[in-house]
C-alpha positions in Angstrom: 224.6 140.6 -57.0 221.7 141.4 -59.6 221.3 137.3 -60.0 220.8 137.6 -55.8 218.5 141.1 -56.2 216.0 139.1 -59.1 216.0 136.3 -56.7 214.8 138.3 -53.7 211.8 140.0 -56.2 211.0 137.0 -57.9 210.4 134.9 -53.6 208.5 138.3 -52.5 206.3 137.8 -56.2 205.6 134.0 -55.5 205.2 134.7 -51.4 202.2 137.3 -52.4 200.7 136.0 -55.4 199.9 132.9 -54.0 198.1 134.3 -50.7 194.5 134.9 -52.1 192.7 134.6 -49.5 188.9 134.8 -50.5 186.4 137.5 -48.4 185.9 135.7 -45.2 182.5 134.5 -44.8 179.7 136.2 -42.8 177.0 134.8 -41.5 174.1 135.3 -39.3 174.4 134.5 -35.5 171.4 133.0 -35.6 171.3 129.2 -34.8 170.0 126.9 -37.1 171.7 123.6 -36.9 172.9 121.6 -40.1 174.0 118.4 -40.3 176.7 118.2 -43.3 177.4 115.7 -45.6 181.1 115.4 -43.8 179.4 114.4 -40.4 179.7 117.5 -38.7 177.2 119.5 -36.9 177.4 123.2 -38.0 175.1 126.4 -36.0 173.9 127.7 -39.3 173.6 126.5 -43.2 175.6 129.5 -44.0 178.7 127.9 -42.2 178.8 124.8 -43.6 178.2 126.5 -47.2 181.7 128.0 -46.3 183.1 125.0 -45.1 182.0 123.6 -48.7 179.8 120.6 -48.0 176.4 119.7 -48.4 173.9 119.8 -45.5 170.8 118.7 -44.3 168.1 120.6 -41.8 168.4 119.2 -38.2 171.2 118.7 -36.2 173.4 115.4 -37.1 171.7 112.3 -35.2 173.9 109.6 -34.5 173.3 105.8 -35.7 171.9 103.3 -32.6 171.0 100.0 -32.2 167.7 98.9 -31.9 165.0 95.9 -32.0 162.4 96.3 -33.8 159.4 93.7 -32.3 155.7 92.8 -32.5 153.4 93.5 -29.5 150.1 92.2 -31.0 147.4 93.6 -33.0 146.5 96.9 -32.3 142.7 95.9 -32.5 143.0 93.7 -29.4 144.6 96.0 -27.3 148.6 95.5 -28.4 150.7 98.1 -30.3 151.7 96.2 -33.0 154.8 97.0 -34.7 157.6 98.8 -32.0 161.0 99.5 -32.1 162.9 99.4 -28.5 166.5 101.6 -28.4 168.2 100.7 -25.4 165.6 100.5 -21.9 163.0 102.2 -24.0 160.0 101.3 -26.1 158.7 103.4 -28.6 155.8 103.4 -31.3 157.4 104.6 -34.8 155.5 107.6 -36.3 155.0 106.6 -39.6 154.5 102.6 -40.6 157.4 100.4 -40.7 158.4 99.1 -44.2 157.2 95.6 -44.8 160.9 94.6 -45.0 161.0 95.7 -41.5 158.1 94.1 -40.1 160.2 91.2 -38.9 159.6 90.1 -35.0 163.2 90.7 -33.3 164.6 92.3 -36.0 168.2 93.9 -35.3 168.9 97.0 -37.0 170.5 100.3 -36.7 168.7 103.8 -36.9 168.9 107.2 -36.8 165.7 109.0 -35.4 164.1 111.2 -33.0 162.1 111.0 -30.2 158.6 113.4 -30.3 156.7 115.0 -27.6 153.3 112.9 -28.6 152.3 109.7 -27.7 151.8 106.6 -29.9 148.3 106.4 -31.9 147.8 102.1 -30.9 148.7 101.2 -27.2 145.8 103.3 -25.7 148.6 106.3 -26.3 150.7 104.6 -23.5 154.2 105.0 -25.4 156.3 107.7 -26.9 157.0 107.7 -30.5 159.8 108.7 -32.8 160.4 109.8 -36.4 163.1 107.7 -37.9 165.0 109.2 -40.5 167.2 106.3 -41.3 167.5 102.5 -41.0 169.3 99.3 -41.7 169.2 95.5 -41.2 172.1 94.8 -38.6 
């Protein structure tokens, strides 16, 4: 009976000591999206600081496919170096690498699109900041 009694103490011992659960975190409620190093999109940096990854500003962008292709020389009225995702054809923000100055160059991309227009093709296309790319 005392062997089944120390039992009983020693379960209820383990069962407690081993719940210690840390202060929950509180964050603000204000949204500022993060994109962590685990892939997931989190509404503040505070959140995924509690979820115990890594994080970058901005909201996670997703890898596409793109083609990368020379219009001409911006001096005689072209655009010179563009990249086309999907239907559309945009005018990168900052200059290609040289190692991606290739005409129909396949590659893959994460970017975003910008509310201005290109600086070459008379301002006739959109441009994007790309934050990532690769050779396909």
């Amino acid at each position: 009976m005392i062997r089944y009694g120390l039992f009983i103490i020693l379960m209820l011992f383990i069962f407690f000591s081993c719940d210690k659960r840390q202060e929950p975190c509180i964050c603000p409620e204000i949204y500022f999206p993060v994109c962590g190093s685990d892939g997931v999109e989190y509404a503040h940096p505070c959140l995924a600081e509690c979820a115990g990854v890594c994080w970058e500003e901005g909201p996670c962008l997703p890898w596409e496919n793109g083609l990368i292709w020379y219009d001409g020389s911006p001096a005689v009225d072209h655009c010179g170096w563009v990249v086309q995702i999907k239907d559309s054809i945009y005018e990168p923000m900052s200059a290609l690498s040289k190692s991606y100055q290739v005409d129909s160059l396949e590659v893959t991309l994460k970017y975003m699109p910008t509310k201005t227009r290109g600086h070459n093709c008379w301002g006739a296309l959109n441009t994007i900041v790309i934050f990532a790319i690769k050779k396909r």
